[in-house]
C-alpha angles and dihedrals in degrees: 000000000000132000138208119254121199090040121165117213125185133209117248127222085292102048096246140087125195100225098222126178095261090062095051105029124083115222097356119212100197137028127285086258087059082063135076115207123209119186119187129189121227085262091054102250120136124248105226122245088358090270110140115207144185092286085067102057112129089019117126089214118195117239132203124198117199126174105223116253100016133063098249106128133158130178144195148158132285127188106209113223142192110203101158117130114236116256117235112227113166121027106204098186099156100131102076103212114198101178132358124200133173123023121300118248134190090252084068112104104264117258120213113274123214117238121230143207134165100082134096093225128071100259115210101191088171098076097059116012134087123201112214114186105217129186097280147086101255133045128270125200136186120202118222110183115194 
């Protein structure tokens, strides 16, 4: 029996996922029900029924294999993440730019900003992103990350 060790995984629409064997072992002989799962946090705590959730994002947990009814055990590391994109909700494109020089500063008048929603972390949009209303119907952004 042997696991992986450095495994990703990524939250899924509900900001859990339930770790199950097939995640952590390498070239698994049963079915994920022959397994038991144990997740631990760095402190030590177990995660209960092995389902990871937003609360463990960033975390290295450690995580122990076992084949039900025999010894045989193995264990390794996985890093919880959170790659879902942000869903946009509101558009509040109600400044019309129609051009746009020179960097822009904090002393420059605020712009709305959209809310989110649809991802496991707290999302601050304000910090990096510029709304530009442009002739259409629909808004338009363009993401400047610094």
């Amino acid at each position: 029996m042997v696991c992986n060790d450095g495994v990703q995984i990524s939250l899924d629409d509900n900001c859990s996922v339930p770790v199950v064997a097939s995640l952590i072992l390498e070239a698994q002989a049963y079915s994920d029900a022959m397994y038991t799962v144990e997740v631990r946090t760095p402190n030590g705590t177990i995660v209960p029924g092995a389902i990871v959730t937003k609360d463990h994002i960033g975390m290295n947990l450690q995580v122990k294999v076992t084949l039900n009814g025999c010894p045989n055990s193995c264990w390794g590391y996985a890093l919880i993440e959170d790659k879902l994109a942000p869903i946009i909700e509101t558009c509040p494109c109600t400044e019309a730019l129609t051009s746009l020089s020179g960097p822009v500063v904090n002393a420059d008048p605020p712009y709305n900003r959209p809310q989110t929603t649809g991802t496991c972390m707290t999302f601050d949009i304000n910090r990096f992103t510029l709304w530009i209303h442009l002739p259409s119907p629909k808004c338009k952004r363009n993401i400047n990350t610094w």
